[in-house]
KOLGU-4560 file (N, C-alpha, C; in nm, 3 decimals, padded with zeros to 5 digits):
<recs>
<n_xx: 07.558 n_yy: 03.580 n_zz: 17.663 ca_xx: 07.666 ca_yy: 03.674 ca_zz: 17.644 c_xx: 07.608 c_yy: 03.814 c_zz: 17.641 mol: A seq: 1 type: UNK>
<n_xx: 07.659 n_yy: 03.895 n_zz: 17.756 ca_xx: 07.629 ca_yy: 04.033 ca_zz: 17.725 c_xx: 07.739 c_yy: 04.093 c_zz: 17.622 mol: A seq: 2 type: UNK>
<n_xx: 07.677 n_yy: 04.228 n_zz: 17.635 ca_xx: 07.762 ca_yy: 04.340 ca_zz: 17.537 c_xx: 07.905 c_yy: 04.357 c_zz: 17.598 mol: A seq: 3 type: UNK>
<n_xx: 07.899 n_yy: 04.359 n_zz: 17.689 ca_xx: 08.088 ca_yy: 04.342 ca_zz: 17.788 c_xx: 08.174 c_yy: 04.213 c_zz: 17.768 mol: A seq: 4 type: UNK>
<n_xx: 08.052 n_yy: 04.146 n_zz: 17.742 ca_xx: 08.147 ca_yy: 04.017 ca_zz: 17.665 c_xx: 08.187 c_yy: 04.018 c_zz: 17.565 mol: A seq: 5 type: UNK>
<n_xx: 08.107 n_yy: 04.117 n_zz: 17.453 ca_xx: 08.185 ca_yy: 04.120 ca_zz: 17.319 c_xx: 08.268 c_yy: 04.168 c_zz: 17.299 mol: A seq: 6 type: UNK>
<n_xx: 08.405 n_yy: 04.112 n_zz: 17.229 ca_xx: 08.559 ca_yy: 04.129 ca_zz: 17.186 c_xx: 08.567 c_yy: 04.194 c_zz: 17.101 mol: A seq: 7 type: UNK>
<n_xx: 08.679 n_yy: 04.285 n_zz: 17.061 ca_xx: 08.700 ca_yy: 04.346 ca_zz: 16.958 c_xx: 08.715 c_yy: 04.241 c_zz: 16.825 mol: A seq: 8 type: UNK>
<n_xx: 08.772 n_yy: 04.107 n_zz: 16.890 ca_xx: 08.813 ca_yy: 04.000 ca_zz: 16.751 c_xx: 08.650 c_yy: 03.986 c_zz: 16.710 mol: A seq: 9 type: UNK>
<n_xx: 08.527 n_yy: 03.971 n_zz: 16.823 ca_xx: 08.411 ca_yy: 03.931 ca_zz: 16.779 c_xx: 08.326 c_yy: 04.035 c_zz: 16.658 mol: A seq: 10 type: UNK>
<n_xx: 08.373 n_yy: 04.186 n_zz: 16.705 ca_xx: 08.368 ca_yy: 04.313 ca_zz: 16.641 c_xx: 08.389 c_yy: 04.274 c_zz: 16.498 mol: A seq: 11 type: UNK>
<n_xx: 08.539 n_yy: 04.283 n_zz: 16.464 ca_xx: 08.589 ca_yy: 04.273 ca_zz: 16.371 c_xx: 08.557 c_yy: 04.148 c_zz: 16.268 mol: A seq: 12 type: UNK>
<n_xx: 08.501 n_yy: 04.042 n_zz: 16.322 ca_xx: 08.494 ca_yy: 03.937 ca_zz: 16.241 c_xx: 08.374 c_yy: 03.954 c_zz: 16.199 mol: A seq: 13 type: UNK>
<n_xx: 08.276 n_yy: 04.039 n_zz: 16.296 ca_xx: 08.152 ca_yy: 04.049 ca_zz: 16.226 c_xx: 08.130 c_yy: 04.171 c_zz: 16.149 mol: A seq: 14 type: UNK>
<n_xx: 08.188 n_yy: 04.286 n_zz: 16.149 ca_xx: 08.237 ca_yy: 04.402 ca_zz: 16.036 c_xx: 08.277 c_yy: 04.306 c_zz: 15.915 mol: A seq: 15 type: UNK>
<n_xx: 08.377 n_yy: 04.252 n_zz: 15.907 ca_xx: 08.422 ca_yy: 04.203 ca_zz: 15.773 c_xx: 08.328 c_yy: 04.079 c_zz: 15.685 mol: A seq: 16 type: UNK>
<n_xx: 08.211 n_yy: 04.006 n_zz: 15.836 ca_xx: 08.175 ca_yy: 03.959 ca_zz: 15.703 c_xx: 08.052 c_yy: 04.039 c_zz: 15.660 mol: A seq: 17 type: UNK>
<n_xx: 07.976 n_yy: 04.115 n_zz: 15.726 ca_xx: 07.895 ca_yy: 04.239 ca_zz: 15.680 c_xx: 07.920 c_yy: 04.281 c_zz: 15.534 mol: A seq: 18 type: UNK>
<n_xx: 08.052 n_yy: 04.354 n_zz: 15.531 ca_xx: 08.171 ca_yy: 04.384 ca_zz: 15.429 c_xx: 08.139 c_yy: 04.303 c_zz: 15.319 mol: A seq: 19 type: UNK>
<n_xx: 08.179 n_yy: 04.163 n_zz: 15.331 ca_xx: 08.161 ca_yy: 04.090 ca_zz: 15.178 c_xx: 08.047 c_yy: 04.040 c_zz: 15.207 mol: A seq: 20 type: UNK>
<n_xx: 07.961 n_yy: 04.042 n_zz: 15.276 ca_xx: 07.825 ca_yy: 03.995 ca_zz: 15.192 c_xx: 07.743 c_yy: 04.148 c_zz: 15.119 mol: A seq: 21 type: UNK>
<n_xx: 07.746 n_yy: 04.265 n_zz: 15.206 ca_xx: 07.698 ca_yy: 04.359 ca_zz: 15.094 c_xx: 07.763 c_yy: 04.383 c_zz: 14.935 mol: A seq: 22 type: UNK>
<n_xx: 07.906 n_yy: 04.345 n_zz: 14.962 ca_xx: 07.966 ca_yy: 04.407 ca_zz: 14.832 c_xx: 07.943 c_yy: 04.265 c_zz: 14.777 mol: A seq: 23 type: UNK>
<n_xx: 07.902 n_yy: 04.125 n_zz: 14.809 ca_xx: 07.853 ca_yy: 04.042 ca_zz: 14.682 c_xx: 07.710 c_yy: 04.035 c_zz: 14.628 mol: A seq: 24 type: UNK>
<n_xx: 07.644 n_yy: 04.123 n_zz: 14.727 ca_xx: 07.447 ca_yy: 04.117 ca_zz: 14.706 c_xx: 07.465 c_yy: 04.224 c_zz: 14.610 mol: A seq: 25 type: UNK>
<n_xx: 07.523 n_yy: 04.373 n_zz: 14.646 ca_xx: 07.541 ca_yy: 04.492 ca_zz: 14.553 c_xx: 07.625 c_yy: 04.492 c_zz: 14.409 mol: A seq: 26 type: UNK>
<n_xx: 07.719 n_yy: 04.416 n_zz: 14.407 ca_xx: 07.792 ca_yy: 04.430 ca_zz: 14.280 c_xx: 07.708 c_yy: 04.316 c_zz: 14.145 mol: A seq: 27 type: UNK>
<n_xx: 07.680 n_yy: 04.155 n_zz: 14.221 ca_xx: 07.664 ca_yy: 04.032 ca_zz: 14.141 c_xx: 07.554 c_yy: 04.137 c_zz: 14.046 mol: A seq: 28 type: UNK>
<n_xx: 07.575 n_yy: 04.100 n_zz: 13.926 ca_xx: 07.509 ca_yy: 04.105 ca_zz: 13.834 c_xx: 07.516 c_yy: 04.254 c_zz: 13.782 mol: A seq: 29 type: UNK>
<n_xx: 07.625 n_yy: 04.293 n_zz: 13.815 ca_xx: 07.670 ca_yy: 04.418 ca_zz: 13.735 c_xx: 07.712 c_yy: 04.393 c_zz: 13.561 mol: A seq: 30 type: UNK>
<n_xx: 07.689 n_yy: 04.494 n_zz: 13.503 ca_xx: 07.736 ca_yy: 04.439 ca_zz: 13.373 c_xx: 07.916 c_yy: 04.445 c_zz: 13.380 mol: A seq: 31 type: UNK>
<n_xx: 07.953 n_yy: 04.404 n_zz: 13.275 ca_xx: 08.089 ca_yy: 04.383 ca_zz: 13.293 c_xx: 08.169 c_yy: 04.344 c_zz: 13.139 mol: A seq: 32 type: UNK>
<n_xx: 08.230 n_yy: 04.368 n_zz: 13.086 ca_xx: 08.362 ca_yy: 04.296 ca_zz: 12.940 c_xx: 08.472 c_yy: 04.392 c_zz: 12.996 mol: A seq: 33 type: UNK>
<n_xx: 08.528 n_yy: 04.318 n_zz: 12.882 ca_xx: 08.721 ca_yy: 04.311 ca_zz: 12.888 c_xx: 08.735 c_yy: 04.457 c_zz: 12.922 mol: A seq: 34 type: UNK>
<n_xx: 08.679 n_yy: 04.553 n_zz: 12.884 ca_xx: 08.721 ca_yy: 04.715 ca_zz: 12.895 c_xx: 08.692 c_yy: 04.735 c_zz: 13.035 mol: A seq: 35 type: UNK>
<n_xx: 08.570 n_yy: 04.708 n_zz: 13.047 ca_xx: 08.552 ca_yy: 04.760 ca_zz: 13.187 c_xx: 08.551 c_yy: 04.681 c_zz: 13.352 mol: A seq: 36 type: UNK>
<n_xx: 08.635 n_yy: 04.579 n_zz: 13.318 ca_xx: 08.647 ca_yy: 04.479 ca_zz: 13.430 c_xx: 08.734 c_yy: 04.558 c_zz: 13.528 mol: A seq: 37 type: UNK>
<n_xx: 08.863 n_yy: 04.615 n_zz: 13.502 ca_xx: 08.895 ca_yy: 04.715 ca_zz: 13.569 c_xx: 08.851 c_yy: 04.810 c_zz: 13.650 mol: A seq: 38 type: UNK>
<n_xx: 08.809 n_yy: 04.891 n_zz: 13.580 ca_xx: 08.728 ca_yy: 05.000 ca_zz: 13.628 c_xx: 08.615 c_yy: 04.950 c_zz: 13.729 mol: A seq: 39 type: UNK>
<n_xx: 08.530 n_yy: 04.831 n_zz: 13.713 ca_xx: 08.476 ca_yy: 04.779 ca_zz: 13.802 c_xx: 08.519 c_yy: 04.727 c_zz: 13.948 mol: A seq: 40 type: UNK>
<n_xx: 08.606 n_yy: 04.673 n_zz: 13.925 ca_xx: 08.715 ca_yy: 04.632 ca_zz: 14.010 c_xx: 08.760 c_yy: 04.712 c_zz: 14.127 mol: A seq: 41 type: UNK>
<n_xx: 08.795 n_yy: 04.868 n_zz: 14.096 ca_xx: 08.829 ca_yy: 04.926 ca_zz: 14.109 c_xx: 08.697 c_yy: 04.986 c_zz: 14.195 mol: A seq: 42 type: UNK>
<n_xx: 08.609 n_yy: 05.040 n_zz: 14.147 ca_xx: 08.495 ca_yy: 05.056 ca_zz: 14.204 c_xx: 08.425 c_yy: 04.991 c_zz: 14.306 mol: A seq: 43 type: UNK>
<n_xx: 08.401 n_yy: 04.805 n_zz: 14.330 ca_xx: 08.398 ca_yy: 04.760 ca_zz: 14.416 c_xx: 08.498 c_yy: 04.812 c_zz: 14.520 mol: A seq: 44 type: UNK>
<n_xx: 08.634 n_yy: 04.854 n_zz: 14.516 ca_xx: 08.755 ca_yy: 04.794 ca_zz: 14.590 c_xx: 08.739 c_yy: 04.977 c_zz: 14.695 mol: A seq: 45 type: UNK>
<n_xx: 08.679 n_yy: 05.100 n_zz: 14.609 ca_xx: 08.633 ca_yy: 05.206 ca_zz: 14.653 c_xx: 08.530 c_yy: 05.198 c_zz: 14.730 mol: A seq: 46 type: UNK>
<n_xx: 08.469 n_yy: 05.133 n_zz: 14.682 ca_xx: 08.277 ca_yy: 05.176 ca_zz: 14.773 c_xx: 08.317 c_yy: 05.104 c_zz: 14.941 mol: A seq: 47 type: UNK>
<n_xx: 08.393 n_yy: 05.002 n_zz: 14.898 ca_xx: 08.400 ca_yy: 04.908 ca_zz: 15.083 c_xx: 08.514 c_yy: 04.945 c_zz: 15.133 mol: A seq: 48 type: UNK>
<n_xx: 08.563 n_yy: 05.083 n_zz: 15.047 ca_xx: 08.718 ca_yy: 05.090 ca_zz: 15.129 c_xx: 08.651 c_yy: 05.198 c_zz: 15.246 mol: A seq: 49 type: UNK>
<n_xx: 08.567 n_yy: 05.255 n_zz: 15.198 ca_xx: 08.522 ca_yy: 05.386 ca_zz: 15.209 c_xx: 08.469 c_yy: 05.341 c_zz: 15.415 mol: A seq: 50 type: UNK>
<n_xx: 08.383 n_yy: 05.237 n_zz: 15.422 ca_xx: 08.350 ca_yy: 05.163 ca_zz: 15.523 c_xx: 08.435 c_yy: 05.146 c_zz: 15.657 mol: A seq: 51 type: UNK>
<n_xx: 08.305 n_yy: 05.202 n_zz: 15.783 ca_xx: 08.408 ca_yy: 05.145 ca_zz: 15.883 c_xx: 08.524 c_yy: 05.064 c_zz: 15.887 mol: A seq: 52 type: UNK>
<n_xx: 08.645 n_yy: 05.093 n_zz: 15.948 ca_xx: 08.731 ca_yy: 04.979 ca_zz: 15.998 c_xx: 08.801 c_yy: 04.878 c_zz: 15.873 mol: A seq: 53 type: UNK>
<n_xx: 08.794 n_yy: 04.935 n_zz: 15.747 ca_xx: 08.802 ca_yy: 04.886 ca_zz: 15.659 c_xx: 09.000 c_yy: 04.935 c_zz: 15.663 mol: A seq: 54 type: UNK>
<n_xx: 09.095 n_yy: 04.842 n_zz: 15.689 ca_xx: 09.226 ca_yy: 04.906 ca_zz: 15.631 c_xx: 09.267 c_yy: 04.864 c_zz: 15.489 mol: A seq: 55 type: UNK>
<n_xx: 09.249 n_yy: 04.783 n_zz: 15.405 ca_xx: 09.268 ca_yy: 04.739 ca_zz: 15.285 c_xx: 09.151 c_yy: 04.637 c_zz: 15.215 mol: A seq: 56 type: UNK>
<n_xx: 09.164 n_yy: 04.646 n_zz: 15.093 ca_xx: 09.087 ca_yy: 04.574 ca_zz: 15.047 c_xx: 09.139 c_yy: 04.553 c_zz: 14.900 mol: A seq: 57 type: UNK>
<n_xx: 09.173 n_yy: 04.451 n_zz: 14.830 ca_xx: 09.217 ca_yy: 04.379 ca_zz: 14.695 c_xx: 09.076 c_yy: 04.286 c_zz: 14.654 mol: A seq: 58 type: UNK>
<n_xx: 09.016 n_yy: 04.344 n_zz: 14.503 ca_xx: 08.917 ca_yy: 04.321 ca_zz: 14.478 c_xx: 08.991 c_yy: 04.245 c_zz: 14.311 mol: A seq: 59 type: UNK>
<n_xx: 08.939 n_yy: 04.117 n_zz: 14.258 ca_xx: 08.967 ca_yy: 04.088 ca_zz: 14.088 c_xx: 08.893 c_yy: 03.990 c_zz: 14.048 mol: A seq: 60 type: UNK>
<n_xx: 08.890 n_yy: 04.033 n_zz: 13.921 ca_xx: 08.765 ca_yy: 03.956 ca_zz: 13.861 c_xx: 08.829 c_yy: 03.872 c_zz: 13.760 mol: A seq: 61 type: UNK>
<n_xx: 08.795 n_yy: 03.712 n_zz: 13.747 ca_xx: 08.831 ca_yy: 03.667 ca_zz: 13.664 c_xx: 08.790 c_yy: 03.682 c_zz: 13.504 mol: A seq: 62 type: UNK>
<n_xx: 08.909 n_yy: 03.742 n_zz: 13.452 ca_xx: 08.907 ca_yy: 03.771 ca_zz: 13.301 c_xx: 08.901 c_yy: 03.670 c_zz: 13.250 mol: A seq: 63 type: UNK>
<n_xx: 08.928 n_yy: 03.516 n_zz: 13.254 ca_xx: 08.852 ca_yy: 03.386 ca_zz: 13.164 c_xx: 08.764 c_yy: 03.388 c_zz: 13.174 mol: A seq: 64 type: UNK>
<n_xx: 08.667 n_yy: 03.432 n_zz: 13.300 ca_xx: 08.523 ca_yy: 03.389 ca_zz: 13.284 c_xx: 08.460 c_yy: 03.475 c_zz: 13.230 mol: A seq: 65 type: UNK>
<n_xx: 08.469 n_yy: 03.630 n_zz: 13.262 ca_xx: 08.416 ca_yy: 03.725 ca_zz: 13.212 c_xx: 08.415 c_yy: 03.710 c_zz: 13.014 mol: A seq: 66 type: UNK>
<n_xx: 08.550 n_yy: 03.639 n_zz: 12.976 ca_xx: 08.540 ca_yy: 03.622 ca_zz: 12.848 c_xx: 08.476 c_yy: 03.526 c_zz: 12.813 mol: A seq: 67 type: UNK>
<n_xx: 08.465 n_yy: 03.427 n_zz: 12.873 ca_xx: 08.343 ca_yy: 03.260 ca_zz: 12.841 c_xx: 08.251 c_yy: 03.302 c_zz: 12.875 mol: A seq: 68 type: UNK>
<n_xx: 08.139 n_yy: 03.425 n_zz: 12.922 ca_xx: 08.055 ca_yy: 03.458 ca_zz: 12.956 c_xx: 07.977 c_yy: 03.552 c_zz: 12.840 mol: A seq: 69 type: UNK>
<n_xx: 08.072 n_yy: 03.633 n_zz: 12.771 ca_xx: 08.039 ca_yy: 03.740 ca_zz: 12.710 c_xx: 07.936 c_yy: 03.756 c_zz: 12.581 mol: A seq: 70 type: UNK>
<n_xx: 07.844 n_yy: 03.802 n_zz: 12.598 ca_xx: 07.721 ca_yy: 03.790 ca_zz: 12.497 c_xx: 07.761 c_yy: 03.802 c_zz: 12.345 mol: A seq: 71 type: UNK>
<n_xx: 07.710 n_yy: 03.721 n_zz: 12.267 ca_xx: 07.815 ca_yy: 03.741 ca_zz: 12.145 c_xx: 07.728 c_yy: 03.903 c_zz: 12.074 mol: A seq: 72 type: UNK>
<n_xx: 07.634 n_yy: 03.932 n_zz: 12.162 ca_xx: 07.539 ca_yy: 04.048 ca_zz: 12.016 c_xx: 07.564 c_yy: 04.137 c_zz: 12.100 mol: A seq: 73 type: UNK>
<n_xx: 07.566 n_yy: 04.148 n_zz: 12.242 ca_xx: 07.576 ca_yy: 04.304 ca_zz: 12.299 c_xx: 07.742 c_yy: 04.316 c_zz: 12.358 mol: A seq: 74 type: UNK>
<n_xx: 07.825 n_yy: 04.200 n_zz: 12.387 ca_xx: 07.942 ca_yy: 04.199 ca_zz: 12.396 c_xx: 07.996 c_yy: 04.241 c_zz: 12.555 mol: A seq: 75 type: UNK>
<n_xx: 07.906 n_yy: 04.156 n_zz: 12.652 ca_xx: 07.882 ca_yy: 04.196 ca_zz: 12.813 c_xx: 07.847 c_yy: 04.108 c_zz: 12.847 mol: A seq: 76 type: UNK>
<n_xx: 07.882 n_yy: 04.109 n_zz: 12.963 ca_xx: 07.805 ca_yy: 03.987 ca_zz: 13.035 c_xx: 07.770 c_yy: 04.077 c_zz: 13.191 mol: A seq: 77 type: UNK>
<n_xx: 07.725 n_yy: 03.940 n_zz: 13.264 ca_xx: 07.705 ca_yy: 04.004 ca_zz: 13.416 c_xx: 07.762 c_yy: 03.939 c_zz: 13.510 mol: A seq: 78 type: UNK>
<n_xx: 07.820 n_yy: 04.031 n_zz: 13.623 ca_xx: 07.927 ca_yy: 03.983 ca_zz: 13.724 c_xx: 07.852 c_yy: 03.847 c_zz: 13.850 mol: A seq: 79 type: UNK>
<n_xx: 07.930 n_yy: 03.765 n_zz: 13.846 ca_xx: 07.851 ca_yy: 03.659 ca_zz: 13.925 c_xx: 07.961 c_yy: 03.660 c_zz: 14.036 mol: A seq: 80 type: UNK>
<n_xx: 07.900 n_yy: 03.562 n_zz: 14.184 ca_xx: 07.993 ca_yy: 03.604 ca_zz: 14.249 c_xx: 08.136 c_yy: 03.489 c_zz: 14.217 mol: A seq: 81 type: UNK>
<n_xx: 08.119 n_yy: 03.381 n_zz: 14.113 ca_xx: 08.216 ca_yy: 03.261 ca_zz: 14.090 c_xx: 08.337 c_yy: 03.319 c_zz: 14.008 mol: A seq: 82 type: UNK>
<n_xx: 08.342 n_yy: 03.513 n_zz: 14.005 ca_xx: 08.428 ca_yy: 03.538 ca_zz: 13.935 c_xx: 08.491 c_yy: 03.606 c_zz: 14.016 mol: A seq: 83 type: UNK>
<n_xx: 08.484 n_yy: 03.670 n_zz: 14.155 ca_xx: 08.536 ca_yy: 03.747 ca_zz: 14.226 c_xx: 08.622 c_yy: 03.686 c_zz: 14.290 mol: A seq: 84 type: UNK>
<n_xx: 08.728 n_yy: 03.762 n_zz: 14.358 ca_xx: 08.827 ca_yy: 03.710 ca_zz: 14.414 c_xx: 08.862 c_yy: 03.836 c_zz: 14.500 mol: A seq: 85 type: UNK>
<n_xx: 08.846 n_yy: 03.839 n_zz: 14.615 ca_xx: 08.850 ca_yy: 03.958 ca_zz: 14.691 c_xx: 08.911 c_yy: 03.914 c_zz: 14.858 mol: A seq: 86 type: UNK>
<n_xx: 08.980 n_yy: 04.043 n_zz: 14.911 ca_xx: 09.066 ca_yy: 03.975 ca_zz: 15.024 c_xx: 09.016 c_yy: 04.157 c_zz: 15.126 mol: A seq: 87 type: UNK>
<n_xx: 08.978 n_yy: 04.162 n_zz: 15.197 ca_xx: 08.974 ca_yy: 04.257 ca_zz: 15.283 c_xx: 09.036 c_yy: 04.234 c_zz: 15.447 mol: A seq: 88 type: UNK>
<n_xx: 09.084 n_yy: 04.318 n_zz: 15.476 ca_xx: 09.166 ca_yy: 04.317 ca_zz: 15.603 c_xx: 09.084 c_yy: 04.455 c_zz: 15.684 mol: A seq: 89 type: UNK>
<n_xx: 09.075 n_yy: 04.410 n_zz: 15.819 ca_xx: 08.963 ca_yy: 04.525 ca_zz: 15.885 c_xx: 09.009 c_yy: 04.499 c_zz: 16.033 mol: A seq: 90 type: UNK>
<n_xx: 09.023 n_yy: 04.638 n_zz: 16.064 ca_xx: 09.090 ca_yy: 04.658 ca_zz: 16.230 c_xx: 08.963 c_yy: 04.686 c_zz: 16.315 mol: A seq: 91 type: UNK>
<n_xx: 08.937 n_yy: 04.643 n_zz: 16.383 ca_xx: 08.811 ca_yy: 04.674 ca_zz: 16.510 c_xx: 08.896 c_yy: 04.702 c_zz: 16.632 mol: A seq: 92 type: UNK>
<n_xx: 08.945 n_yy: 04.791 n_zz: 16.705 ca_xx: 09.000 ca_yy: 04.789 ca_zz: 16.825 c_xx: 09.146 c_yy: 04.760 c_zz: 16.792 mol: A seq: 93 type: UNK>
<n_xx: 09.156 n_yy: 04.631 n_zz: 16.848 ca_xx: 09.300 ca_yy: 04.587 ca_zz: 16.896 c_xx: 09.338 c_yy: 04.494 c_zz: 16.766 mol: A seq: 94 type: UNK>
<n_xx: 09.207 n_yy: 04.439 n_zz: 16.752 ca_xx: 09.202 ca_yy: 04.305 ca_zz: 16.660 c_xx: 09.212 c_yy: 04.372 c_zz: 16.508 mol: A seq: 95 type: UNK>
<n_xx: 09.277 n_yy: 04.252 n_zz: 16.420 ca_xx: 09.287 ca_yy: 04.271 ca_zz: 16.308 c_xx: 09.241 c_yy: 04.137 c_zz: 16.242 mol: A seq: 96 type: UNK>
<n_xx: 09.168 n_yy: 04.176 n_zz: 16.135 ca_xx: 09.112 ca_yy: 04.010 ca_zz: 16.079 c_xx: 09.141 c_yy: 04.005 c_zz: 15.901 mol: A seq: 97 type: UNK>
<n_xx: 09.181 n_yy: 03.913 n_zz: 15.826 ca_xx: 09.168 ca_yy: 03.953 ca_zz: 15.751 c_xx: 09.050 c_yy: 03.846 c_zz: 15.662 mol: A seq: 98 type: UNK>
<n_xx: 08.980 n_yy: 03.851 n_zz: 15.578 ca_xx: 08.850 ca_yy: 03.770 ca_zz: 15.537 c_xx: 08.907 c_yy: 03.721 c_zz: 15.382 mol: A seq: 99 type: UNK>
<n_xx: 08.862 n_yy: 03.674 n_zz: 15.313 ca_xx: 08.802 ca_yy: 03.614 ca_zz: 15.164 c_xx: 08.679 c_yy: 03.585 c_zz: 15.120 mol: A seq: 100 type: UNK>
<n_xx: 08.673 n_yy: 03.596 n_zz: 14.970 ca_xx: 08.601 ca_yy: 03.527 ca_zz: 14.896 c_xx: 08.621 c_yy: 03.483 c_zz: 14.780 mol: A seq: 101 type: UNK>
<n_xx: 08.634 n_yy: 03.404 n_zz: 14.777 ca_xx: 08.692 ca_yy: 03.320 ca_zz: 14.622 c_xx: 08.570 c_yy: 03.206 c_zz: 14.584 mol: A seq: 102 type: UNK>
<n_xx: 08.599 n_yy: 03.159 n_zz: 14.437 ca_xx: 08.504 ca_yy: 03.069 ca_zz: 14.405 c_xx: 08.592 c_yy: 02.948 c_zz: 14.436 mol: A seq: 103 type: UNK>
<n_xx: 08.541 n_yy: 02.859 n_zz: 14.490 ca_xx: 08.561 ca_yy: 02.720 ca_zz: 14.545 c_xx: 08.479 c_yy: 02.601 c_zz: 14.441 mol: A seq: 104 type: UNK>
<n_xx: 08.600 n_yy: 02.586 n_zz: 14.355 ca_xx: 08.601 ca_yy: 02.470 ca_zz: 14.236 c_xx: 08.504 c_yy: 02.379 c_zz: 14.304 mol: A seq: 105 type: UNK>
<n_xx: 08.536 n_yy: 02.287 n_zz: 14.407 ca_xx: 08.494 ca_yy: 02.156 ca_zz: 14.455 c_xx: 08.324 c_yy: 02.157 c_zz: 14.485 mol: A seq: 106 type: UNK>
<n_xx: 08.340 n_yy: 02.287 n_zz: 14.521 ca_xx: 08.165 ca_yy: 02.295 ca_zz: 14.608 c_xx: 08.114 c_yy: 02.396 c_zz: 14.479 mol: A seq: 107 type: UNK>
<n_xx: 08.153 n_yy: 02.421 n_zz: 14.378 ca_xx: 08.105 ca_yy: 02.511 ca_zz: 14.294 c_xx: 08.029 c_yy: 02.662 c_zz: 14.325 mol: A seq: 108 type: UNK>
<n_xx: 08.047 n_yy: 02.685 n_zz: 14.409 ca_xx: 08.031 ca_yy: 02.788 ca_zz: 14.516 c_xx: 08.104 c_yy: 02.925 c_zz: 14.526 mol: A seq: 109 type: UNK>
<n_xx: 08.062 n_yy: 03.057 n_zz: 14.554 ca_xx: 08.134 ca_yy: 03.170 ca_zz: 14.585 c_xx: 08.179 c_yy: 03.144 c_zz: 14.736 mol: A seq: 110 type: UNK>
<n_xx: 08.264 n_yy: 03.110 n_zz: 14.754 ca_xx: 08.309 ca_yy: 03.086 ca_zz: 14.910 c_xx: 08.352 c_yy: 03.230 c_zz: 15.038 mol: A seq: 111 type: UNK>
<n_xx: 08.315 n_yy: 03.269 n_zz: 15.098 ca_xx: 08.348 ca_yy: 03.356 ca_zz: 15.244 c_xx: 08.432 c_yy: 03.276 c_zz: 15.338 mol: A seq: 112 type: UNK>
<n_xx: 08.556 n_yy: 03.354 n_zz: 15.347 ca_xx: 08.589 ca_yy: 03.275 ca_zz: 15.490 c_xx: 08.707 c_yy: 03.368 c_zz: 15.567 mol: A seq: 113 type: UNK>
<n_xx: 08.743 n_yy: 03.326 n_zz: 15.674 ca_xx: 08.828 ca_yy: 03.421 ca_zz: 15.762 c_xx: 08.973 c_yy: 03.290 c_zz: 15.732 mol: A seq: 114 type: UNK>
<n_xx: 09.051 n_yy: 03.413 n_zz: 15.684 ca_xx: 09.200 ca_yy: 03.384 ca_zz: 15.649 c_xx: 09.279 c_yy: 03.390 c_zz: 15.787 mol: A seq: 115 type: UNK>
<n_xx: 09.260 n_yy: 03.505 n_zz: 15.878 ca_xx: 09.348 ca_yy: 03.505 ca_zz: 15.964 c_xx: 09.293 c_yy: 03.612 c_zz: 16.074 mol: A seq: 116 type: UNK>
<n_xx: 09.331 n_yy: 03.594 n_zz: 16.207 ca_xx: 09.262 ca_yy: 03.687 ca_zz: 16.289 c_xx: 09.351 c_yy: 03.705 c_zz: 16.406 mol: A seq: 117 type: UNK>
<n_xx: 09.381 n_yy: 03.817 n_zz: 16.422 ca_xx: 09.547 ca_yy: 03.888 ca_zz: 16.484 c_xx: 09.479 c_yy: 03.935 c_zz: 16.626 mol: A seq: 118 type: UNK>
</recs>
């Protein structure tokens, strides 16, 4: 396959997963409690909005785990990726894709995957 062969859908699918694998290598193991899960949140959902081809992005962190996690003496814990739950949608050209990552109970796993591709 040359470069004239590559598609905008091929573009786009490989922008978005670029997308969530930096923002799960860069964020995992951020500190994190109940106050500032937000604000974190929020911050992930800024830094990759900011990114090529990026049209939306919904970033959340699960507040049960963050609370079953939380150090009882410093009152924090650190962001893993089995707590994220993140959905980005990214236009390359023509194509529109939109991606995930959620934690996947069965495989105990932070899971990546393509939701839909327009």
């Amino acid at each position: 396959m040359s470069g004239k062969d590559v598609t905008d859908r091929d573009n786009a699918l490989f922008e978005a997963g670029i997308k969530l694998g930096a923002l799960y290598h860069q964020f995992t193991g951020s500190p994190v409690n109940l106050k500032t899960v937000e604000s974190l949140e929020n911050a992930i959902a800024q830094s990759i909005s900011v990114q090529p081809f990026v049209e939306d992005i919904t970033v959340s962190i699960d507040r049960d785990m963050v609370r079953s996690n939380l150090n009882d003496e410093f009152g924090y814990c650190e962001l893993e990726g089995r707590m994220l739950d993140v959905r980005i949608n990214v236009k390359y050209g023509l194509a529109k894709v939109r991606v995930a990552l959620e934690f996947d109970a069965e495989l105990k796993y932070p899971m990546m995957r393509i939701e839909s591709v327009e």
